[in-house]
C-alpha angles and dihedrals in degrees: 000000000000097000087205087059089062098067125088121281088258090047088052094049094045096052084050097077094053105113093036090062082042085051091047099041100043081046094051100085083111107033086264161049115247132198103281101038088055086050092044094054096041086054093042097052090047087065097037088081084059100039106033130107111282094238083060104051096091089056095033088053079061112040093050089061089060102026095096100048090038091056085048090046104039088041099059087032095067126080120257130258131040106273093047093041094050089046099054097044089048092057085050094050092051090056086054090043084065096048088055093062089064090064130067123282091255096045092053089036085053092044083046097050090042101042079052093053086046099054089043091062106043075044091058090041081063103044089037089059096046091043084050086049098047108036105029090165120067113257112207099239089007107073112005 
């Protein structure tokens, strides 16, 4: 049994946008998401389904079906500027924190461990992109 299948129908919609508040949040170093992060993180959530911890796949199949609009609507949706915007996602994570007590310790351990891996990787489009800005020429020890 898909444990995420077991909340209610709001839960559900509300876990849903998970990765999409990890993908905001990890691209927020500068108030916003720019082009390649939100690429980076629309790429990234398509092979998640495929990649993701078995006990995930059932929520990752899903997710994967409203990531894209929900990244486009809660986007626009949050205030501008750092502060605000950290501010405003933190409050959403704590209502999913909540969500994820109502599950067993190794679903929530494996949604931990994914939405990490998650935020690492939107993290790494951004600073991908700056290294590439800044040092557009490979540094020995720098950059490689």
């Amino acid at each position: 049994m898909d444990p995420y299948k077991e909340l209610s129908e709001e839960d559900q919609k509300t876990l849903l946008k998970f990765p999409v508040y990890i993908s905001l949040l990890a691209a927020n170093a500068n108030g916003e998401m720019d082009k390649a992060e939100k690429n980076t993180a629309i790429q990234f959530d398509h092979i998640k389904p495929y990649t993701a911890d078995p006990l995930l796949l059932g929520f990752y199949a899903k997710a994967d079906q409203v990531f894209q609009s929900n990244l486009e609507e809660i986007d626009n949706e949050l205030p501008k500027g750092k502060l605000q915007r950290d501010v405003a996602i933190k409050a959403e994570l704590k209502k999913i924190k909540e969500i994820l007590k109502k599950f067993s310790p190794a679903y929530a351990n494996a949604m931990h461990k994914s939405m990490k891996s998650f935020k690492e990787h939107i993290s790494e489009a951004h600073h991908n992109v700056l290294e590439d800005f800044l040092f557009p020429i490979p540094i020995k020890g720098l950059t490689d």
